[in-house]
N, C-alpha and C positions, 0 to 999 in steps of 0.2 A: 504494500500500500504506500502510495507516495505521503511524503508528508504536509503537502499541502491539501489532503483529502478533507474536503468539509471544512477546510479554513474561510472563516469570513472576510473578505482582502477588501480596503477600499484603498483606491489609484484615481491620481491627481492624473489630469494631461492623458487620458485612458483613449479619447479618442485621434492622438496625435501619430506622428511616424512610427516611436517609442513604445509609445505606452499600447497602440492597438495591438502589435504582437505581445506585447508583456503578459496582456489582458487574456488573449486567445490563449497562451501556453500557462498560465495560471489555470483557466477555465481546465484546460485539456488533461492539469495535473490534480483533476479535482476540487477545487477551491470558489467558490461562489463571490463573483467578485461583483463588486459596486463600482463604478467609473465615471467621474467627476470630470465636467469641460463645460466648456461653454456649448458644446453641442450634445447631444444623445450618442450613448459611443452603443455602437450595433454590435461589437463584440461580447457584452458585459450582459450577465442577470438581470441589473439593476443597471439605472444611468440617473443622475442628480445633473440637473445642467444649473451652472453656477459661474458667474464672473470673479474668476481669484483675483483682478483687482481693482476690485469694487469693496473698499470698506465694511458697508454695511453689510453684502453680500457672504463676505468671508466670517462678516462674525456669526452670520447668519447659520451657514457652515462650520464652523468650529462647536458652535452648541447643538448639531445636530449631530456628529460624531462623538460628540462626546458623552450624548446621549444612548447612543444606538453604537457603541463601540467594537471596531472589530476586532479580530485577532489581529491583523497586519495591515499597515496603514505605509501606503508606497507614495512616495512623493516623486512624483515625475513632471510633474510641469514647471514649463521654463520658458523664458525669454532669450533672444539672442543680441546685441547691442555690439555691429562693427564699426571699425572707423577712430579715425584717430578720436580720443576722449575730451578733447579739448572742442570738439563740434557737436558734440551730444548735447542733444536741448534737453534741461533739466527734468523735464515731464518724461522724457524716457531713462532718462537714468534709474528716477523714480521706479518705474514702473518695473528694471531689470531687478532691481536690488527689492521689488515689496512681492515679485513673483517666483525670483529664484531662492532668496531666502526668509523675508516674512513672511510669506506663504507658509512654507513647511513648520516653521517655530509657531506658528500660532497653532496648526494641527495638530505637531508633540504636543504641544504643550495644553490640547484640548482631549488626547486619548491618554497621554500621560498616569494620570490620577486611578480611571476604572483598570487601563491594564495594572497598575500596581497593586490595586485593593483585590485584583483577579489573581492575582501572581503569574502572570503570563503574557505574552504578548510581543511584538515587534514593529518596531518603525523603520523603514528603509527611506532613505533619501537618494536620492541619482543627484551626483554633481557631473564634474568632467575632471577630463586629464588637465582642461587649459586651469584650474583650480588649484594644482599643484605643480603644475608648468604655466605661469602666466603668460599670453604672449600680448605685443604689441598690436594694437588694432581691435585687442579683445579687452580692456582696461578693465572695465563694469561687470564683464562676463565672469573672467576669471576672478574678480575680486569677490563677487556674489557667489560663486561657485567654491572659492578658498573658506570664506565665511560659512558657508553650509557643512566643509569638511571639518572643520570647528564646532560647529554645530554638534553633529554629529559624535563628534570625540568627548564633549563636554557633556551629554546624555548619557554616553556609554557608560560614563564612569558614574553619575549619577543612579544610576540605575542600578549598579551593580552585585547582583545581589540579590534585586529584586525579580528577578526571573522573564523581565523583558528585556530582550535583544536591541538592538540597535546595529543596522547593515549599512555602511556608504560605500556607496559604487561610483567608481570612475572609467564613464566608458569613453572610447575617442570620437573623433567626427564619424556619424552614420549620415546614410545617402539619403535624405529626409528632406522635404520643403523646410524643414528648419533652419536649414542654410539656404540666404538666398545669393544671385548668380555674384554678387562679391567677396562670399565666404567662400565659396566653389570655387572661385578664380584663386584668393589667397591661400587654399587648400593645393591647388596646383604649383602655383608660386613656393611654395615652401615645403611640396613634397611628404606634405600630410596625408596619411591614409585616411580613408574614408569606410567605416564598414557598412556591410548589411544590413539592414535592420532586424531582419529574423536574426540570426546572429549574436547582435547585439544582447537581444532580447531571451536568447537562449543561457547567456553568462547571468543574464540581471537576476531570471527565475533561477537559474541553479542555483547563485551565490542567497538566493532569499530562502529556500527550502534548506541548504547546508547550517542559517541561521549565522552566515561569516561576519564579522565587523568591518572588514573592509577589499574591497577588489577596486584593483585597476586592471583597466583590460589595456595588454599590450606589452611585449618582454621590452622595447626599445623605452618605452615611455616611462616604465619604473624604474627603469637607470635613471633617466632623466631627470624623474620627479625624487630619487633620491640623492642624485647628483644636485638638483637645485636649493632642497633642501642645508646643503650641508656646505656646498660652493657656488652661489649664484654665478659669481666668475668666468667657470668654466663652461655654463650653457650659456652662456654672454657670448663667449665666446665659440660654443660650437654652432647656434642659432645666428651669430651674425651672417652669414653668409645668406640662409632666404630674410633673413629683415634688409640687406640691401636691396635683393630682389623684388619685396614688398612694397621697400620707399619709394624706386623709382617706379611702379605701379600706382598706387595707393595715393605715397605724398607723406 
């Protein structure tokens, strides 16, 4: 028996590139899942359509899960914000940093309490690689996305003990409308992989049912993101080469 059989899952972003296979391979692995968007996601049991950033909307949503609490609460929805950061008009900054991570902290922080008094439970959050590798052009992205892996770290340990899990996954760029044709172009530019989305989405559900703390998908990229961690320097230096390619693209 898998052991997502009979799990109640609610997923953020459930109808996006991401989250619709996430949704289908949860379902597939037995688990009855809820999927939260602004649209009706056709994959799911259940679909809550909801604007994550709309204020009143999310509070709206945080007391209904908190209400109706399930075993596993997947936080996938996210914004993307390219371009140099000194052009970003404040209204989207906004919006990157209140959907990639107050989003999710308001959700923990609304399942939180029933899974503890339950003694069980798990919260997963999807960041990215560019969260532990920032790059240029992705200022907001990565920094919202670092901020989550924090998140994340800062729950785990709180929790511990308490018999809910805490998973962060960092997957790399997937072939998704989430990138549109300038992330695609600087994806090329700097000889960044691009995966799958099945794919993707087959690490996110295994690494959720194994109950891991943390995955990065990709052997090159965890050098990196351990290499950045400990010597910014040296991926200063091995990244320089597509950030010149980038400037004279981009600017």
């Amino acid at each position: 028996m898998s052991r997502l059989e009979g799990k109640r899952v609610f997923v953020t972003g459930a109808a996006g590139g991401i989250g619709m296979p996430v949704t289908r391979l949860l379902r597939e692995a037995g688990a009855q899942v809820t999927g939260i968007d602004r649209a009706p996601c056709p994959a799911c049991d259940r679909s809550i359509v909801a604007d994550l950033s709309d204020e009143d909307a999310l509070a709206g949503l945080a007391g209904q899960v908190a209400a109706d609490c399930p075993d596993i609460l997947v936080n996938i929805a996210g914004v993307m914000r390219f371009g140099l950061h000194e052009s970003q008009p404040i209204e989207a900054l906004s919006l990157c940093y209140r959907v990639n991570l107050l989003v999710p902290a308001v959700l923990a922080r609304a399942v939180t309490p029933p899974m503890r008094r339950r003694g069980s439970g798990q919260i997963v959050n999807i960041g990215s690689v560019l969260g532990a590798i920032p790059y240029p052009w992705f200022a907001a992205y990565s920094s919202s996305k670092a901020g989550l892996a924090a998140l994340s770290q800062g729950l785990r340990r709180e929790l511990l003990g308490s018999g809910v899990a805490v998973t962060h996954i960092n997957p790399r760029a997937a072939r998704t409308a989430f990138n549109n044709g300038e992330v695609n172009r600087f994806l090329t530019l700097a000889g960044m992989k691009a995966d799958a989305p099945e794919w993707v989405a087959q690490r996110i559900v295994a690494a959720i049912a194994a109950r891991k703390e943390t995955v990065s998908i990709g052997a090159m990229e965890r050098v990196y993101a351990a290499l950045n961690a400990i010597s910014p320097k040296l991926v200063d230096a091995g990244l320089s080469p597509q950030i010149r390619k980038a400037q004279a693209e981009f600017g």
